[in-house]
C-alpha positions as CSV (number, residue, x, y, z in Angstrom):
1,X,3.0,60.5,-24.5
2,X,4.5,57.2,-23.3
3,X,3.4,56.7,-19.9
4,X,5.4,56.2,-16.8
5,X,7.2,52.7,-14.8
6,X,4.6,50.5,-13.0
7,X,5.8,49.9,-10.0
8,X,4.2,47.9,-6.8
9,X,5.6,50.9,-4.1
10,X,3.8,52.0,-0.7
11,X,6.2,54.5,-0.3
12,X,5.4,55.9,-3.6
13,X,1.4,54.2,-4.1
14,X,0.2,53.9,-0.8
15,X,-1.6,50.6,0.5
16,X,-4.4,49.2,1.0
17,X,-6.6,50.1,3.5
18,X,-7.9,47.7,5.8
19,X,-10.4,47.1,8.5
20,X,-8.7,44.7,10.4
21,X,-8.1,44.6,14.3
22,X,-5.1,42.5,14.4
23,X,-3.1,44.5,12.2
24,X,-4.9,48.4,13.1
25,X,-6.0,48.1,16.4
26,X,-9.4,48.9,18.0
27,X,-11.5,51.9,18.8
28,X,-11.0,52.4,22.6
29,X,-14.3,53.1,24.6
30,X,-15.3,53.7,28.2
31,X,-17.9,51.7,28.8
32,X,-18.9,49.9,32.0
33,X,-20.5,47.6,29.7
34,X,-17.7,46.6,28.0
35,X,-14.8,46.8,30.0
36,X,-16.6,46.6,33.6
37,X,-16.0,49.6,36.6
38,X,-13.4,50.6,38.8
39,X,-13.5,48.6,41.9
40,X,-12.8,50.8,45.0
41,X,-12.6,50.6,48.9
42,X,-15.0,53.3,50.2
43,X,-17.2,53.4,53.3
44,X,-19.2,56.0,51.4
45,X,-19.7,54.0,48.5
46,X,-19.6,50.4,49.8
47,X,-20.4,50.5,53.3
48,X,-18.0,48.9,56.2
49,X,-17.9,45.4,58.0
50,X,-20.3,44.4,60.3
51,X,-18.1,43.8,63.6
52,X,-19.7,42.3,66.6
53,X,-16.8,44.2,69.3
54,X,-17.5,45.3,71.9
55,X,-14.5,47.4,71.9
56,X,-16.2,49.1,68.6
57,X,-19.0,48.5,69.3
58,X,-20.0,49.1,73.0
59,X,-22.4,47.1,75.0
60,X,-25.9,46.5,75.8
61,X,-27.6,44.9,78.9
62,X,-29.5,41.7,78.2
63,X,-32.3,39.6,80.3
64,X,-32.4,36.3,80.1
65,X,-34.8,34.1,82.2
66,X,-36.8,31.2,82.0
67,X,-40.5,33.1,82.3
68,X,-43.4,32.1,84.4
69,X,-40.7,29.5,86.1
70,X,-42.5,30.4,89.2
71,X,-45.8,31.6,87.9
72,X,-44.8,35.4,88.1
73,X,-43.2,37.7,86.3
74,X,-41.1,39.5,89.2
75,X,-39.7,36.7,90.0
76,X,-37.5,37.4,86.8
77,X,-35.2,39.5,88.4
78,X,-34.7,37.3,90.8
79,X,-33.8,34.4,88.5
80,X,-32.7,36.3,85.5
81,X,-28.9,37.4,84.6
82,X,-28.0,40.7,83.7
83,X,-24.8,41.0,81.2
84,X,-23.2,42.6,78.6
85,X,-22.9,41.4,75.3
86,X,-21.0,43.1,72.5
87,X,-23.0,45.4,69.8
88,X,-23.0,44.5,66.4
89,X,-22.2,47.7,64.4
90,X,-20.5,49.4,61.4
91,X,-16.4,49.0,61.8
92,X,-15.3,52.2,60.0
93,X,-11.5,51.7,60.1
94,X,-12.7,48.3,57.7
95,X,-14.4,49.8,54.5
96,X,-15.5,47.0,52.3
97,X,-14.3,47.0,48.1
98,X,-17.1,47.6,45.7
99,X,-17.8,48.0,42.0
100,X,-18.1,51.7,41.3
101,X,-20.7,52.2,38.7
102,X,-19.8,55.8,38.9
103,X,-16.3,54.7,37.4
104,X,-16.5,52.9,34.6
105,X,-13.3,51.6,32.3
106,X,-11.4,52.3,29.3
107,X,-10.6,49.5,27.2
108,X,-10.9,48.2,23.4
109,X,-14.2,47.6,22.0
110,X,-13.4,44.3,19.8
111,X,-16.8,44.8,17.9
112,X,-15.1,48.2,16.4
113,X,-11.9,47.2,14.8
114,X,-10.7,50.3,13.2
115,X,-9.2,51.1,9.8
116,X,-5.6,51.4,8.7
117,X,-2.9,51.2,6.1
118,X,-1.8,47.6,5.6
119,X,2.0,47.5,4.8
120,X,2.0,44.5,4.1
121,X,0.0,45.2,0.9
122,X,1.4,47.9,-1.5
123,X,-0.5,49.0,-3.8
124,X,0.7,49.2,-7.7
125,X,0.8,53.2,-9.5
126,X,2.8,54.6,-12.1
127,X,5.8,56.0,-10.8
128,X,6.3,60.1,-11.9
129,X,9.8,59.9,-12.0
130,X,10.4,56.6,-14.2
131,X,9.3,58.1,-17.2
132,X,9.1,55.4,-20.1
133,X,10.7,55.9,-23.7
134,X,8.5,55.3,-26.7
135,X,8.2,56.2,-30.6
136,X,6.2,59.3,-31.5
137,X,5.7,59.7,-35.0
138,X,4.9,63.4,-35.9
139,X,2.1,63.5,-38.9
140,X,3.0,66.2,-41.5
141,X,0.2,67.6,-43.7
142,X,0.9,66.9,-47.4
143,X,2.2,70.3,-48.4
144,X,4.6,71.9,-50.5
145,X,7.3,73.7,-48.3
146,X,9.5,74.2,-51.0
147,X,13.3,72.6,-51.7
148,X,16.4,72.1,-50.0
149,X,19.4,72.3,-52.0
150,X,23.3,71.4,-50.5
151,X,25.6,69.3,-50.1
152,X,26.4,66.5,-47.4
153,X,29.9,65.8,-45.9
154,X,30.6,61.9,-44.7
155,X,33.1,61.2,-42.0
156,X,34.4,57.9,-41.7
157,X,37.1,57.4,-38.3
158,X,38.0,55.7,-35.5
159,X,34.2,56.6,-33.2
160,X,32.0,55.8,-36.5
161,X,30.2,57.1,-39.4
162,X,29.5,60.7,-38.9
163,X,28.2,64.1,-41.3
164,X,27.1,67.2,-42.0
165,X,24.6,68.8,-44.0
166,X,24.9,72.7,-45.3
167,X,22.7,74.2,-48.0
168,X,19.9,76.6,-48.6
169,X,15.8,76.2,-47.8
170,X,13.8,77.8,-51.0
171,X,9.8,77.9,-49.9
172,X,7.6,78.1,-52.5
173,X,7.4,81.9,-52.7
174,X,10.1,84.2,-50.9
175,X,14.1,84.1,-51.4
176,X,16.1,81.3,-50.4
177,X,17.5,80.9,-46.7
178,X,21.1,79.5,-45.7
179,X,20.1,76.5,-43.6
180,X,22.4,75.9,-40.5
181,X,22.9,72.5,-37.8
182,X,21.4,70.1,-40.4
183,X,22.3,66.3,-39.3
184,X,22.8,63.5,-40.8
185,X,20.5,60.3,-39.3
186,X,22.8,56.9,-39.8
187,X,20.8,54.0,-41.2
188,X,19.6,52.0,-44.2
189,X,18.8,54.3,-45.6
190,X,21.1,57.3,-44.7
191,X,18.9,60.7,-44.3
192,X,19.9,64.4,-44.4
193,X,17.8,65.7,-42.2
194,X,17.3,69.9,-41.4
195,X,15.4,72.5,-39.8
196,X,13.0,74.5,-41.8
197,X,12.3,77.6,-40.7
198,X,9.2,79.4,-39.6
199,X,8.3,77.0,-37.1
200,X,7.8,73.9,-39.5
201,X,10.6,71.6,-37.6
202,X,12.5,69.4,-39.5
203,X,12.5,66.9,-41.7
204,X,14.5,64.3,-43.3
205,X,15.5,63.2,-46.8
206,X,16.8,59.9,-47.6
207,X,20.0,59.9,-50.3
């Protein structure tokens, strides 16, 4: 009938939800795209440095001469050095560090800021257990219930003005009834005020 307390509450409204990054956070995704790859050190996947070691490597004979210096070619070996010189080849105990595409990362996709309760902003509801107080006035057809007859007893002491009403209902067809726990309602004016029966509640009678 009279409504209940507004309050401003998230513990007892909720709040406002948000889409905001800074205050939710974002979606995480793993997404080379986004967040670039794992980089790893792998012969398999990156390949190894080209050494030129002959320790690693080995060696290969060479032939260096100054051709047709005597107008034949024979005379090559004659004027031509044979060395060694180191191989260049793969050094497997030096794998090289690569991007692995195969391996890409996990981090937060700032174009996809999720959504969240903002406690910073409570929302406003009517709280259940602040009920508020208000008049209710109770519309009584225009009938004839019959007559209450009695008598009312006024007490004047020391914690106020205080009474009781005693006396009998009569409806309008059927005997009289001893009418019990009538009250008397302190104002300007005073009212005796009882309890019909049959359901019809009470009502009050200014004297």
């Amino acid at each position: 009938l009279c409504g209940y307390a507004v309050i401003t509450s998230g513990a007892v409204c909720g709040y406002d939800e948000i889409t905001d990054g800074a205050v939710c956070g974002y979606q995480t995704v793993t997404d080379g795209a986004l967040c670039g790859y794992a980089t790893v050190t792998s012969i398999a996947i990156c390949g190894g440095d080209l050494a030129a070691n002959a320790a690693v490597c080995g060696t290969e004979s060479v032939c260096s001469a100054v051709l047709g210096l005597f107008g034949a070619s024979s005379v090559c070996k004659d004027v031509a050095k044979t060395c060694n010189v180191p191989q260049t080849c793969t050094d497997f105990s030096e794998p090289l560090s690569c991007t692995n595409f195969n391996l890409p990362k996990t981090c937060d996709d700032l174009s996809h800021p999720k959504s969240c309760q903002d406690p910073a902003q409570p929302k406003s509801c009517q709280d259940l257990t602040k009920p508020r107080t208000c008049n209710h006035t109770n519309v009584i057809p225009d009938y004839d219930f019959g007559t209450v007859k009695g008598s009312i007893a006024i007490t004047l002491g020391t914690s106020g003005l205080s009474g009781q009403v005693s006396g009998q209902y009569c409806p309008t067809t059927g005997s009289c009834a001893t009418v019990a726990g009538g009250r008397l309602e302190i104002g300007d004016p005073m009212e005796a005020c009882i309890d019909v029966p049959g359901g019809l509640g009470e009502f009050c009678a200014a004297f």
